[in-house]
RODO-2510 file (C-alpha; in nm, 4 decimals, decimal comma):
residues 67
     n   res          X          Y          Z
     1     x    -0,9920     7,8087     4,8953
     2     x    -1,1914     8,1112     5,0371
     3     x    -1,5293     8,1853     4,9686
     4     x    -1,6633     8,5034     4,8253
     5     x    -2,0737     8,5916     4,8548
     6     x    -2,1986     8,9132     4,6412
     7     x    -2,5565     9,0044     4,5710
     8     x    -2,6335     9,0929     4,2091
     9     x    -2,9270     9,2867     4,0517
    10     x    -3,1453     9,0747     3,8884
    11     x    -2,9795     9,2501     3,5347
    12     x    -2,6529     9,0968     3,6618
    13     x    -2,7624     8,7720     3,7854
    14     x    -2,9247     8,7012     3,3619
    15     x    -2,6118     8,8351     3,2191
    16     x    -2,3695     8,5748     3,4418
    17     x    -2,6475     8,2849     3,3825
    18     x    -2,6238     8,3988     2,9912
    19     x    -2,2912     8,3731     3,0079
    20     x    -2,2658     8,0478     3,1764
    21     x    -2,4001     7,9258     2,8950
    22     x    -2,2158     8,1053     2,6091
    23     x    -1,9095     8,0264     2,7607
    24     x    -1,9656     7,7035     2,8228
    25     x    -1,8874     7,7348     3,1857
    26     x    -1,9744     7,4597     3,4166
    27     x    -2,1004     7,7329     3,6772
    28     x    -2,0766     8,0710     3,8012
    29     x    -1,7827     8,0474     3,9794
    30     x    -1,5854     7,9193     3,6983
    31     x    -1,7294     8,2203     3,4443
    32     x    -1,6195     8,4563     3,7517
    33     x    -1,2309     8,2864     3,7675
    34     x    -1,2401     8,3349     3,3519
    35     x    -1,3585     8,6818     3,4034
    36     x    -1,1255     8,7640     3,6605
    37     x    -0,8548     8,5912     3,4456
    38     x    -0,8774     8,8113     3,1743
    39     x    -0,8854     9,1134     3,3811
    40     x    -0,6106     9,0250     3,4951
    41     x    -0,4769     8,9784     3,1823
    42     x    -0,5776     9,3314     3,0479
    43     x    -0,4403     9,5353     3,3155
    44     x    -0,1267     9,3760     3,2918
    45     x    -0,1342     9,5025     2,9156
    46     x    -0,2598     9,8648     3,0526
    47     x     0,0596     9,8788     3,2720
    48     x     0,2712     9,8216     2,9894
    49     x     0,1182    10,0200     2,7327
    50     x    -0,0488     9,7356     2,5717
    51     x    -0,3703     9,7243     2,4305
    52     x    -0,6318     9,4777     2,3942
    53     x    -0,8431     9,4520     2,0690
    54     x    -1,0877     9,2493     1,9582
    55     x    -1,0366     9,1481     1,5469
    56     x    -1,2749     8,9916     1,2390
    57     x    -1,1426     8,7010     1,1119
    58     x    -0,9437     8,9224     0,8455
    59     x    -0,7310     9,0533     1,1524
    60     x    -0,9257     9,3777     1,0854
    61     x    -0,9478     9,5421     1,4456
    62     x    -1,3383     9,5951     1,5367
    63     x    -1,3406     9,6692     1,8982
    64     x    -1,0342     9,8028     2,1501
    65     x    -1,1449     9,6871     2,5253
    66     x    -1,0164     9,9682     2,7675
    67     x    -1,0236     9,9532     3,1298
***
């Protein structure tokens, strides 16, 4: 498996450690593969026209995430 390195403003670096923890990740690297995951995911959906939108728990749509 290859190694990436990055340096991350001190913003960045409490986000990912916030998220860690929201996400329940068991580090950073695995919150970056889920991240990276669902990018992937979304710009598959771009390509075909898809959208992706975030819903209450009625199904109402609240949010659409564009990229």
């Amino acid at each position: 498996m290859g190694r990436v390195n990055f340096q991350a403003s001190s913003e960045l670096e409490e986000t990912i450690e916030k998220l860690v923890k929201l996400t329940g990740s068991s580090s950073k690297s695995e919150l970056l593969r889920r991240a990276i995951v669902l990018m992937e995911i979304a710009a598959e959906a771009k390509q075909k026209g898809e959208k992706i939108v975030i819903a209450d728990k009625d199904r109402n749509p609240k949010i659409e995430i564009v990229i």
